[in-house]
MIPAZA-821016 format. One line per field, with one value per residue (C-alpha): z, y, x. Coordinates in Angstrom, 3 decimals, padded with zeros to 6 digits. Last residue first. Example, Ala and Ser with C-alpha at 12.3 -4.5 7.8 and 13.67 -1.06 7.14 Angstrom:
<recs>
z <- c(007.140	007.800) $
y <- c(-001.060	-004.500) $
x <- c(013.670	012.300) $
</recs>
This chain:
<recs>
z <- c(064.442	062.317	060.572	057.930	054.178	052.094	048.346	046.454	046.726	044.692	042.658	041.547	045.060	046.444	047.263	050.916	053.287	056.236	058.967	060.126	058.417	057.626	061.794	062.576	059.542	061.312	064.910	063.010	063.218	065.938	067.723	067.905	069.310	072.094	073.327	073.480	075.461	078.010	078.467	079.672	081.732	083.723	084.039	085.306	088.003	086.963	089.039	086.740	084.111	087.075	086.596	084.666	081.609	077.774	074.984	072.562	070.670	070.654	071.518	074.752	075.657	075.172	078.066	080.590	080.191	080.861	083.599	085.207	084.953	086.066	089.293	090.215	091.539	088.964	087.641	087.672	085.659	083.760	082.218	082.051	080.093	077.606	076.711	076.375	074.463	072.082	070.996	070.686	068.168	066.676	066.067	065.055	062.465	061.295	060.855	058.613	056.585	055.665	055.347	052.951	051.298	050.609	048.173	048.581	046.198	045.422	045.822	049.133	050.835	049.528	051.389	049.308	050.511	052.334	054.141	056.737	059.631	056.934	055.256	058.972	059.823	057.051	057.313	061.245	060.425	057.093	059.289	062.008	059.478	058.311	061.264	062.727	064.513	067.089	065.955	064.457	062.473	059.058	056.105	057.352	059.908	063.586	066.650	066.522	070.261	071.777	071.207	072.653	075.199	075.375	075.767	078.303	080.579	079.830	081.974	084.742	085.317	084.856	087.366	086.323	082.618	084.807	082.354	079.424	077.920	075.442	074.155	070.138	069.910	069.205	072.857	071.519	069.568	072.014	074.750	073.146	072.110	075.313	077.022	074.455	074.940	078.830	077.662	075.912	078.907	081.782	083.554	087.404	086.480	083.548	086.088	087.190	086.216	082.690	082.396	081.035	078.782	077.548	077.054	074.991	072.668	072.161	071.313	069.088	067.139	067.215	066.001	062.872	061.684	061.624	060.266	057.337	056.474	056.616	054.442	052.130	051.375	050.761	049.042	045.846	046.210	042.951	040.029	038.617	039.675	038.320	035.336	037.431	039.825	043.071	045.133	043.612	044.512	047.738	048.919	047.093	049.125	052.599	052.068	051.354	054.168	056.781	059.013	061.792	061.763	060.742	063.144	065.832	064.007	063.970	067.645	068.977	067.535	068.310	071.643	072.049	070.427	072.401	075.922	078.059	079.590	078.224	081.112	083.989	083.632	081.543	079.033	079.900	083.056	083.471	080.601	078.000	076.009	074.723	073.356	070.227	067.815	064.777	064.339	068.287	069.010	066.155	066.909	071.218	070.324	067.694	069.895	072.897	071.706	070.126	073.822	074.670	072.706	073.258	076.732	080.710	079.039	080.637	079.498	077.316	073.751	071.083	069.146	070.112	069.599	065.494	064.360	065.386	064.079	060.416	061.187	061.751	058.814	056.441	057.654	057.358	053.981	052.932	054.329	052.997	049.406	048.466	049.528	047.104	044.283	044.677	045.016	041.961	039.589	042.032	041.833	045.030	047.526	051.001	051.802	053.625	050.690	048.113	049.547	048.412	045.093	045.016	045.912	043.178	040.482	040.768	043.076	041.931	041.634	044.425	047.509	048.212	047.012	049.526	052.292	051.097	051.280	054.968	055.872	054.525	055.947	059.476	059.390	058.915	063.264	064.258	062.467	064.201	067.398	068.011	067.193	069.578	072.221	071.180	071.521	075.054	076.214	075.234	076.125	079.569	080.618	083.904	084.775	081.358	080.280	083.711	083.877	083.436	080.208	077.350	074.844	071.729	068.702	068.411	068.599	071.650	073.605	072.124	073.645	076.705	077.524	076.409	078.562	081.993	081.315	080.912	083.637	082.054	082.763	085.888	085.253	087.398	084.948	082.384	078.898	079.736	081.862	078.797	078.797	076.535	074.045	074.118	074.433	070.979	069.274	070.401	069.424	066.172	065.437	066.616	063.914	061.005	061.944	061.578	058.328	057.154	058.125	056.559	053.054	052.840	049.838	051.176	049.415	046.835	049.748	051.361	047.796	047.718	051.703	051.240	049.986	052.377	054.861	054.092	053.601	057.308	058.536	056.138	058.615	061.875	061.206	060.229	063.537	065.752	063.831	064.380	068.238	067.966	065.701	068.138	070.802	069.044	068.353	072.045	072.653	069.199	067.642	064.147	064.391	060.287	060.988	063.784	061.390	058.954	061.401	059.210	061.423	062.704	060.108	061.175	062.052	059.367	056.848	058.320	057.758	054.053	053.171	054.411	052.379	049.713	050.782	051.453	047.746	046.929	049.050	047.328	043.659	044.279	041.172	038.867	040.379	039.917	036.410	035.732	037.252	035.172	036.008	039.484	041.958	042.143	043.134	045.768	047.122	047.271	048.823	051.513	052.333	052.546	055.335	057.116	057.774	059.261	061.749	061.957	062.926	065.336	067.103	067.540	068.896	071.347	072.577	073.343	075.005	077.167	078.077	079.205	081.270	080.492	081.903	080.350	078.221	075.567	075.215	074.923	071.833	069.876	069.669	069.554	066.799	064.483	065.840	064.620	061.570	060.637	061.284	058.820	056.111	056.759	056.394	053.369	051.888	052.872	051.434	048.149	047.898	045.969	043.539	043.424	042.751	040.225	038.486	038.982	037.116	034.379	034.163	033.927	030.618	029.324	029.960	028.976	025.623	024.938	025.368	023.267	020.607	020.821	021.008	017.575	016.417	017.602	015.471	012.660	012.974	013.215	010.253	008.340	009.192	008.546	004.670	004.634	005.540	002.972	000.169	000.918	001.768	-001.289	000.000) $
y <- c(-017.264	-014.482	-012.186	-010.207	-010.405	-007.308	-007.221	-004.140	-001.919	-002.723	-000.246	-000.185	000.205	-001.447	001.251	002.368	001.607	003.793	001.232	000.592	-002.350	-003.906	-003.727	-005.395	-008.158	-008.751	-009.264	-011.936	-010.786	-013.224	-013.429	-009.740	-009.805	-012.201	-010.651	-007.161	-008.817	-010.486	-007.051	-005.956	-008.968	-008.124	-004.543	-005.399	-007.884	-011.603	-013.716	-015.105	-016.097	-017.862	-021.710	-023.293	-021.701	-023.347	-020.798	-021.330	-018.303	-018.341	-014.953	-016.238	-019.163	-017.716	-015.149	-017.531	-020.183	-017.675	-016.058	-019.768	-020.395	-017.630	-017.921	-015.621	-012.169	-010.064	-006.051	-006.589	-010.089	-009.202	-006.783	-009.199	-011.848	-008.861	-007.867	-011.339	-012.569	-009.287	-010.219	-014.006	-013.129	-010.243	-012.488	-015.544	-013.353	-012.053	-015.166	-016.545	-013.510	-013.538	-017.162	-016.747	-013.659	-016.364	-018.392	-021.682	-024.464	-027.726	-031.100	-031.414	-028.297	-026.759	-023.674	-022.088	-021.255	-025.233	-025.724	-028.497	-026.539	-023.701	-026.784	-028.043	-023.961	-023.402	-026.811	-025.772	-022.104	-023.424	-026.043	-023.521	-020.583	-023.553	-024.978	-021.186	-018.976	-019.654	-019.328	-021.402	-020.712	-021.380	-019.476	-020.738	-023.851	-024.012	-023.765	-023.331	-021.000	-023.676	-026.497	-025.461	-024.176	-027.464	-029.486	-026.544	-028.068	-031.852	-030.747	-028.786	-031.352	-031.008	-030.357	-026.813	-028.394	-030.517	-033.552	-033.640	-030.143	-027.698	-024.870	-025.062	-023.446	-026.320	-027.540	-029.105	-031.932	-032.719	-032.632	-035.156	-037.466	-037.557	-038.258	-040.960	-042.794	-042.721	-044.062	-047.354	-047.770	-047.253	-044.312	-043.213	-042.371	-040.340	-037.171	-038.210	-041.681	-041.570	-037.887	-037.729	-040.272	-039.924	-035.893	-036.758	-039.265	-037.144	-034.254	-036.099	-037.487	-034.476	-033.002	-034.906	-035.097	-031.363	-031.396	-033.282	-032.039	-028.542	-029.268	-030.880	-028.618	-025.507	-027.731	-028.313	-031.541	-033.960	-033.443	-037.532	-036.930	-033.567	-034.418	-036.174	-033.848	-035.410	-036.089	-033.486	-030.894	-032.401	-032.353	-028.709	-027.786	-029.109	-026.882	-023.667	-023.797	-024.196	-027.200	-025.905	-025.988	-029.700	-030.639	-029.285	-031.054	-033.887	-033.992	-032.598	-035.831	-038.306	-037.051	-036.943	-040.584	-042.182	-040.544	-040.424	-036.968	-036.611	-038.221	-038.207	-034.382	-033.027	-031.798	-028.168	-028.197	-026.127	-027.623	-024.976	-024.799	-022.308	-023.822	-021.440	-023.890	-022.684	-026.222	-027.337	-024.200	-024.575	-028.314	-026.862	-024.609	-027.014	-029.922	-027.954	-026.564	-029.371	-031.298	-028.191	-028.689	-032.447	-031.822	-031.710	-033.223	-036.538	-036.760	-039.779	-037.983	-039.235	-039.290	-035.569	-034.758	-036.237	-034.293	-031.064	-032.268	-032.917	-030.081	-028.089	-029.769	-028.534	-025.357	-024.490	-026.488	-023.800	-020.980	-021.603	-022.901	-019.693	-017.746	-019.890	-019.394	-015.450	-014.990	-017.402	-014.094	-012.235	-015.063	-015.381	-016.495	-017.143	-016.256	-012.594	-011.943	-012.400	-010.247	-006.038	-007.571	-009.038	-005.914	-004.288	-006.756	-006.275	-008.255	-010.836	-010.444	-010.293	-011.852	-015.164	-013.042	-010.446	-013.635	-014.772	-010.892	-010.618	-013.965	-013.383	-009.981	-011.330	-013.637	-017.453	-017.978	-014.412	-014.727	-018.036	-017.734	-014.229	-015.650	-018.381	-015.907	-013.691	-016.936	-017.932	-014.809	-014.244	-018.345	-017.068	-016.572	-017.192	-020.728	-022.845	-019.577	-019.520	-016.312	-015.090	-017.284	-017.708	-019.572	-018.420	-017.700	-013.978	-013.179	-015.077	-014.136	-010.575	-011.031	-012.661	-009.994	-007.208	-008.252	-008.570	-005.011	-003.447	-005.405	-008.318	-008.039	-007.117	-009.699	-012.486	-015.225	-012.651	-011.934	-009.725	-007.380	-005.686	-005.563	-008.989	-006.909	-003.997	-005.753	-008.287	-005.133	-003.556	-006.689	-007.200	-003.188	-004.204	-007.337	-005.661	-002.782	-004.840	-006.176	-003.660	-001.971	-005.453	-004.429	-001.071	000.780	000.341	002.180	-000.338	-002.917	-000.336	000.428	-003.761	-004.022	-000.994	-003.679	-005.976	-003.672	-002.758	-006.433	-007.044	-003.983	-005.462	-008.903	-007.388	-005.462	-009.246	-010.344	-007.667	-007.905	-011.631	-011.858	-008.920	-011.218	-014.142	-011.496	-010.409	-014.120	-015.046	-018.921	-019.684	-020.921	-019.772	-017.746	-016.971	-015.755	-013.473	-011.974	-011.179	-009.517	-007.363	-005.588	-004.691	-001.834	-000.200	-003.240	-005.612	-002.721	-002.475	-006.314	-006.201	-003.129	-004.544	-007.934	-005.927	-004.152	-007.921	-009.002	-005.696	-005.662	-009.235	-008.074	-005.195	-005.065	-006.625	-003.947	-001.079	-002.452	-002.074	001.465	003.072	006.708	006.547	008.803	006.773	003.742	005.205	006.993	003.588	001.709	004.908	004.113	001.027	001.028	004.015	002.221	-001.042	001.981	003.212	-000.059	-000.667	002.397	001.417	-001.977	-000.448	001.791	-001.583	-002.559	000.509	000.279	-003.291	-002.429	-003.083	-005.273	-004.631	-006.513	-007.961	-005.677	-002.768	-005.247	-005.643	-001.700	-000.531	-002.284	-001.331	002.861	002.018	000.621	003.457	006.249	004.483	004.424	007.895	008.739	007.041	008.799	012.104	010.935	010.278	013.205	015.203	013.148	011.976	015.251	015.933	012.677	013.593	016.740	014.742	012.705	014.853	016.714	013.428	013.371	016.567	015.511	012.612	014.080	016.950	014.266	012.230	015.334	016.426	012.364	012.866	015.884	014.747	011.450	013.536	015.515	012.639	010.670	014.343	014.134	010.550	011.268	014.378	011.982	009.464	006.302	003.411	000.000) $
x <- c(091.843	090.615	093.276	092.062	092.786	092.826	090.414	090.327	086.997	083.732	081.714	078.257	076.781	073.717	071.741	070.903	067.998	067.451	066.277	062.263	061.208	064.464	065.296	061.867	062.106	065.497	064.050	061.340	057.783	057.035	060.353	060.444	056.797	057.530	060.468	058.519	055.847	058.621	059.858	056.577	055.914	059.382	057.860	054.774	056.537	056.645	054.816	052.219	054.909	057.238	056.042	059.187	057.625	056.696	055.373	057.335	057.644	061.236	061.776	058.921	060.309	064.034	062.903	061.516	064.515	066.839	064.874	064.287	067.891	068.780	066.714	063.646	063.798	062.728	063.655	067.636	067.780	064.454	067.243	069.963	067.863	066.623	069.811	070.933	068.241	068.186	072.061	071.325	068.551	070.610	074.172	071.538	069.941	073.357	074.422	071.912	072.393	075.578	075.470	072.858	074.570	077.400	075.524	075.154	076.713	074.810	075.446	072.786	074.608	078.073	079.366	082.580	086.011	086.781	089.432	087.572	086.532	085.475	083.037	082.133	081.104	079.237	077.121	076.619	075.451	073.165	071.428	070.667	069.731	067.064	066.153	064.635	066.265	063.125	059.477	056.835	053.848	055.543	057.529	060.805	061.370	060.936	062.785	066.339	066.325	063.648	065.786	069.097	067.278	065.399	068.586	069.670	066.450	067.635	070.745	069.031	066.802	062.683	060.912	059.882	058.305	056.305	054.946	052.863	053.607	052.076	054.247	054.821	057.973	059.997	060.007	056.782	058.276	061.214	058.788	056.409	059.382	060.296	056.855	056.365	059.553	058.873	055.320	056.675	059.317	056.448	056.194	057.118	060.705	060.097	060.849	064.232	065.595	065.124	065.304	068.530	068.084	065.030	065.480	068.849	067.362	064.104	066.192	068.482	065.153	063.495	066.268	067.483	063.783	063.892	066.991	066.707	063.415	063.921	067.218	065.705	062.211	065.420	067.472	064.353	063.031	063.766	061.780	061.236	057.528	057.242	054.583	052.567	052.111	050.755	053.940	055.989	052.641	052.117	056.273	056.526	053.229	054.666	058.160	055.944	053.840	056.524	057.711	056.715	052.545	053.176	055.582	053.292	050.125	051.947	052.681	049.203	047.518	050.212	049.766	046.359	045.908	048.164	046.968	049.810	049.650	046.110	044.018	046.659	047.352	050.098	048.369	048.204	048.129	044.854	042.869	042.071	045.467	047.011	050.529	050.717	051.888	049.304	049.132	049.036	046.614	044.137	043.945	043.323	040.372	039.025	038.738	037.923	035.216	033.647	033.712	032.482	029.289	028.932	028.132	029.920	032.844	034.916	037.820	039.001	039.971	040.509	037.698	037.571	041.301	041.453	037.991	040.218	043.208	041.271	039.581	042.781	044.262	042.122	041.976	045.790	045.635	043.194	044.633	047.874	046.704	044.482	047.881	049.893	047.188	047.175	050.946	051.777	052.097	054.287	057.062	059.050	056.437	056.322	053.439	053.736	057.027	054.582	051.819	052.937	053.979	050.442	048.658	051.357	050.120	046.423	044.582	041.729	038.236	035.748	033.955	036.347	039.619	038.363	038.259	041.787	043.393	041.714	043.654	046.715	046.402	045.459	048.568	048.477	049.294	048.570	044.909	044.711	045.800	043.875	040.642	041.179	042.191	039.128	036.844	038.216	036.952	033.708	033.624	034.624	038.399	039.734	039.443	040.694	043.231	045.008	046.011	049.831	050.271	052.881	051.602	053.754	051.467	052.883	048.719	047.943	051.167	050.551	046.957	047.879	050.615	048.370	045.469	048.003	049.466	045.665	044.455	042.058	038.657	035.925	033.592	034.873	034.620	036.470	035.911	032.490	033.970	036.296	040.117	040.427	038.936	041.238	044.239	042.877	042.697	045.865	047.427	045.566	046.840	050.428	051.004	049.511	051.865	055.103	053.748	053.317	056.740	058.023	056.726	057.644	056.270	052.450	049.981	048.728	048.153	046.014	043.611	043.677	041.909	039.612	036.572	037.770	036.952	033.649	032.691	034.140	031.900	029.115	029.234	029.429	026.070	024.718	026.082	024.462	021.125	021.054	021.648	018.426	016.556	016.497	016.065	013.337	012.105	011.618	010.247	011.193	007.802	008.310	011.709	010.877	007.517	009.215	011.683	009.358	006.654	004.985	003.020	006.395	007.012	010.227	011.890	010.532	011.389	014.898	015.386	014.241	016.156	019.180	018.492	018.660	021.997	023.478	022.925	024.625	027.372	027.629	027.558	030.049	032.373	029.567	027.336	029.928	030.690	026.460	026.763	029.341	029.007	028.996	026.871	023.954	025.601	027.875	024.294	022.609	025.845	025.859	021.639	021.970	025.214	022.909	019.954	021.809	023.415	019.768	018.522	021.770	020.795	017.015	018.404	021.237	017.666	015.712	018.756	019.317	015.687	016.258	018.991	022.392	025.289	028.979	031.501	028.922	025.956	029.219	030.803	028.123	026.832	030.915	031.539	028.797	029.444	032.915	031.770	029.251	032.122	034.216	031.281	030.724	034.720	034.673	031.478	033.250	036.119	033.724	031.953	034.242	035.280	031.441	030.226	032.887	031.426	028.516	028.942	030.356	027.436	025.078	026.641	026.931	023.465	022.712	024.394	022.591	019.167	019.779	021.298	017.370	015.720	017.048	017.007	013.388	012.929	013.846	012.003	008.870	009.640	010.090	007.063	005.016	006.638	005.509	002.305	001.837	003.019	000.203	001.090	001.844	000.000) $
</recs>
C-alpha cells in the first residue's frame, strides 16, 4: 500500500525531530554525568569517612551488650541504634551507586554488598514496620524471636563492617612501599585489638577483665602464637573470652592480611600486580604471579588440617565433658593451638594431667600437628605438589624442602634421645618404657615453639632443661607458624662452619653451592637473636627475683615463641611482663624483619673496593 506523500513528509519531520531530542538528550546526559562525576570526587572521602564512622558505631553496639550489663531500656535503645546503623550502610551503597558513572561495572564489582543491601532493606522494613513480622515468621515458635533477631542484627552489622573492609583491603596494599613496616603494623593493630577486648567485663569469669598489662601480655602471647600465660586460660576466661584468644591464634598464626586478602579473594576479583607484590614476601612467595594461588593454598591447607586435628582430639579424647558442645570446643580450640603452635590450652596443666599426659591418640595428635605448623607452608606444598604432579615426579626436592626435612627429623630425634636419657631416672621415672619414649618425644616436639607439655616443665633437670634451650632457640622452619632462629639458618650455620673446619672457601649443601649472602644472613639473624636474648635476660635479671635459669629459660620461651615456663609467668613484676611482650613480638615478626622495616635503606653500590685479608683465628 503506497502512503500518501503528505504522511511521509510528517514521518520525516517527526524522525527529525526525535534524532534532535534524541542528541539533546545525549548531551545533557553526558553533561550529567560529568557533574557527577565531580560530585562523586568530591563526595567520596566524605562517603569514606561515613562508612568508617558506621563501623565504629557497628563495633561498639556488639561489643558494649557484651563486656557490660544493660537495662532493658538501654537494650531496646542499642536496637534502635543498630537499625539506623543497618539504615545508614543502605543508604551509603545507594548513594555510591547513584553517583557513578558506570553502574552495571559497579554492580559486577560489588555483587555481594549488593545481595546484602537488599536484604538490608528487608530487615529495616521488618523493624520499622512490625506488622509485618518477617523476622518473627521466620523464628516460628522460638520462645523469644526479638532477641532471636536482635543476636542476628548484631552479627549481620558485623558482617558489612568485614565487607567494608575488604573492599579498602587492595587500595592499602597499593599504598604500602615497605613491606616489613606492614607487616610490623599488622602485627600491633591485632594486638591492640585483641588488648582492648580482653580488657572488657564480659571476657572474664569475674567480670571485671584483664588489667591493661596482663590483657596485652595474653593477647601478644595469643597473637605472636607463643603460649605464654599469666592467667590460667581454662578458669579465667569465659567463652567471650576464650573466643578472642582463639581468634587471636589463628589470624597471628596465617597472618590477618593473609587472611583478609583470602576472604576479599572469596567476595571479588583478583589483586592487581602491586597488591600481590605487596603479599609475596607474607606467603612465602618469590614469583608475584603465583601470590594469589599460594595464599588460596595456605589458608586452605591451614583449615584442612585443623579439622582434620580437630575431628582427630575428640575421638581421642578420654575426658569426661559436661556436653557435646564443649567437647567441640575444645577440639578445635586446642587443633588450632598445636598447628598454629601457640601452646594455649584450656585444661589447666596443659596436658600433663593423667588423662592426656599419656593418651596415644592426644599425643600423636598434637605432635603432627606441631611438626606440621613448623615445618613451613611452602616446604609441605613442594612435597604435595611433587607427590601429586605427574609431570614432576622424577623433580627432585628443591634444598630448601631438604634441608627442613633433614633437620627437623634430625632433632626431634636427638632431642628425644637426649630428654630420655637424662630424664630416665628423674621425672620419667614413674612411667612405663613405651610411655617414657612418648613423654620424650612429646617434649622434644613441643620444645619447638609449640608450648604444650605432658609432664612438669619446672621439674625437669638442669641438663635436659639446656637441651630445650638449645631447642627452643632453633625452633621451627621458614615461612611457618613457628618461631626460634629457625632450622634452616641452624642447618646453614653448622654446614658453614664443617666446610670452613675443613678448608673449604665455598658452602656446599645437598650437591649444590650456597651463596654467601645466605650465610651472611643466617648469621646475622643468630648475632641479633642471641644479641636481644641477652639484653633482655639481664634486664628481667635486675627487675625479677627468680633464678637464672628460670629467667633464661623464661625469656628464650617467649623470643622463641614457645610458649613453655618453669612456673614464674604469673609472678613476673609489670615490668618483667613488659619485656617479656617485646620478646615475644620480635620473635614473631622476626628481629630482622623489625630492623628492615624501620632502617634507612641504601643502594647497592656499583663499585667494589680491592680485596685485604684479615686475621681471624
Amino acid at each position: 500500500m503506497k502512503l500518501p506523500y503528505r504522511w511521509k513528509q510528517k514521518w520525516v519531520q517527526l524522525l527529525q525531530k526525535w534524532r534532535v531530542f534524541k542528541k539533546d538528550l545525549n548531551l545533557n546526559f553526558r553533561y550529567l554525568q560529568d557533574d557527577i562525576y565531580e560530585i562523586d570526587k568530591v563526595a567520596h572521602p566524605y562517603l569514606r569517612a561515613f562508612t568508617v564512622l558506621l563501623s565504629v558505631l557497628v563495633i561498639a553496639s556488639v561489643l558494649i551488650p557484651i563486656g557490660f550489663e544493660l537495662t532493658p531500656e538501654l537494650v531496646h535503645l542499642n536496637r534502635q541504634i543498630e537499625g539506623w546503623i543497618l539504615f545508614g550502610f543502605v543508604a551509603n551503597f545507594l548513594l555510591r551507586l547513584a553517583l557513578t558513572n558506570d553502574h552495571r561495572n559497579y554492580l559486577k564489582k560489588r555483587w555481594f554488598e549488593g545481595i546484602v543491601s537488599i536484604f538490608s532493606i528487608i530487615l529495616l522494613i521488618d523493624i520499622w514496620v512490625s506488622s509485618i513480622g518477617v523476622i518473627a515468621f521466620l523464628s516460628g515458635d522460638a520462645p523469644n524471636p526479638e532477641r532471636i533477631f536482635l543476636q542476628f542484627l548484631k552479627g549481620y552489622l558485623l558482617f558489612i563492617v568485614v565487607i567494608k573492609f575488604l573492599q579498602y583491603l587492595p587500595e592499602l596494599l597499593d599504598q604500602q612501599k615497605n613491606t616489613a613496616r606492614f607487616l610490623v603494623y599488622s602485627f600491633l593493630s591485632l594486638i591492640a585489638s585483641g588488648t582492648f577486648l580482653l580488657m572488657l567485663p564480659g571476657a572474664t569469669q569475674d567480670s571485671q577483665g584483664l588489667m591493661f598489662i596482663n590483657a596485652l601480655f595474653t593477647s601478644t602471647s595469643a597473637v605472636c602464637v607463643t603460649g605464654l600465660i599469666v592467667v590460667d586460660t581454662a578458669t579465667h576466661f569465659t567463652l567471650f573470652g576464650e573466643l578472642v584468644i582463639l581468634t587471636l591464634i589463628q589470624l597471628g598464626g596465617i597472618g590477618i592480611v593473609t587472611f583478609a586478602t583470602f576472604l576479599f579473594l572469596f567476595i571479588s576479583g583478583g589483586l592487581g600486580v602491586g597488591q600481590m607484590n605487596t603479599l609475596k614476601g607474607m606467603v612465602g612467595e618469590s614469583n608475584t604471579s603465583l601470590v594469589t594461588s599460594t595464599l588460596k593454598q595456605v589458608v586452605g591447607f591451614t583449615f584442612a588440617v585443623e579439622l582434620i586435628g580437630a575431628i582427630g582430639y575428640y575421638i581421642s579424647w578420654e575426658v569426661s565433658f559436661p556436653s557435646h558442645g564443649q567437647r567441640i570446643l575444645f577440639s578445635i580450640f586446642h587443633a588450632i593451638s598445636a598447628f598454629c603452635n601457640a601452646g594455649f590450652s584450656l585444661f589447666t596443666n596443659s596436658l600433663a594431667d593423667g588423662a592426656n599426659a599419656t593418651n596415644l591418640g592426644i599425643n600423636i595428635t598434637t605432635i603432627i600437628l606441631i611438626v606440621l605448623g613448623g615445618l613451613g607452608f611452602t616446604t609441605i606444598w613442594e612435597m604435595i605438589r611433587t607427590k601429586t604432579d605427574r609431570s614432576r615426579w622424577r623433580r627432585r626436592l628443591s634444598i630448601h624442602t631438604r634441608t627442613v626435612l633433614v633437620t627437623t627429623a634430625v632433632l626431634i630425634v636427638i632431642g628425644t634421645a637426649f630428654i630420655l636419657a637424662m630424664e630416665w631416672d628423674q621425672t620419667l621415672a614413674g612411667y612405663s618404657w613405651g610411655n617414657k619414649v612418648l613423654v620424650s618425644l612429646f617434649q622434644s616436639v613441643t620444645t619447638r615453639t609449640a608450648g604444650f607439655n605432658t609432664i612438669n616443665t619446672g621439674a625437669i633437670g638442669i641438663s635436659a632443661t639446656l637441651v630445650m634451650l638449645i631447642l627452643m632457640f632453633i625452633g621451627g622452619s621458614p615461612a611457618s607458624t613457628a618461631g626460634g632462629i629457625k632450622t634452616t639458618t641452624f642447618a646453614v650455620l653448622m654446614r658453614s662452619l664443617v666446610m670452613t673446619i675443613r678448608g673449604y672457601d665455598r658452602m656446599e649443601l645437598f650437591k649444590r653451592t650456597v651463596p654467601n649472602r645466605v650465610i651472611f644472613r643466617a648469621m646475622t639473624v643468630i648475632l641479633l637473636a642471641a644479641s636481644c636474648i641477652g639484653m633482655s635476660t639481664i634486664l628481667l635479671s635486675i627487675v625479677e627475683d627468680h633464678a637464672f635459669m628460670d629467667l633464661l629459660f623464661e625469656e628464650i620461651s617467649a623470643f622463641a615463641t614457645v610458649g613453655l615456663s618453669r612456673g614464674i609467668t604469673s609472678d613476673l613484676t609489670p615490668w618483667g611482663k613488659v619485656i617479656i611482650v617485646v620478646s615475644m613480638f620480635l620473635g614473631r615478626v622476626g628481629i630482622l624483619t623489625f630492623m628492615v622495616a624501620f632502617a634507612s635503606r641504601i643502594d647497592t653500590h656499583d663499585y667494589e673496593y680491592p680485596e685485604e685479608t684479615i686475621m681471624v683465628s
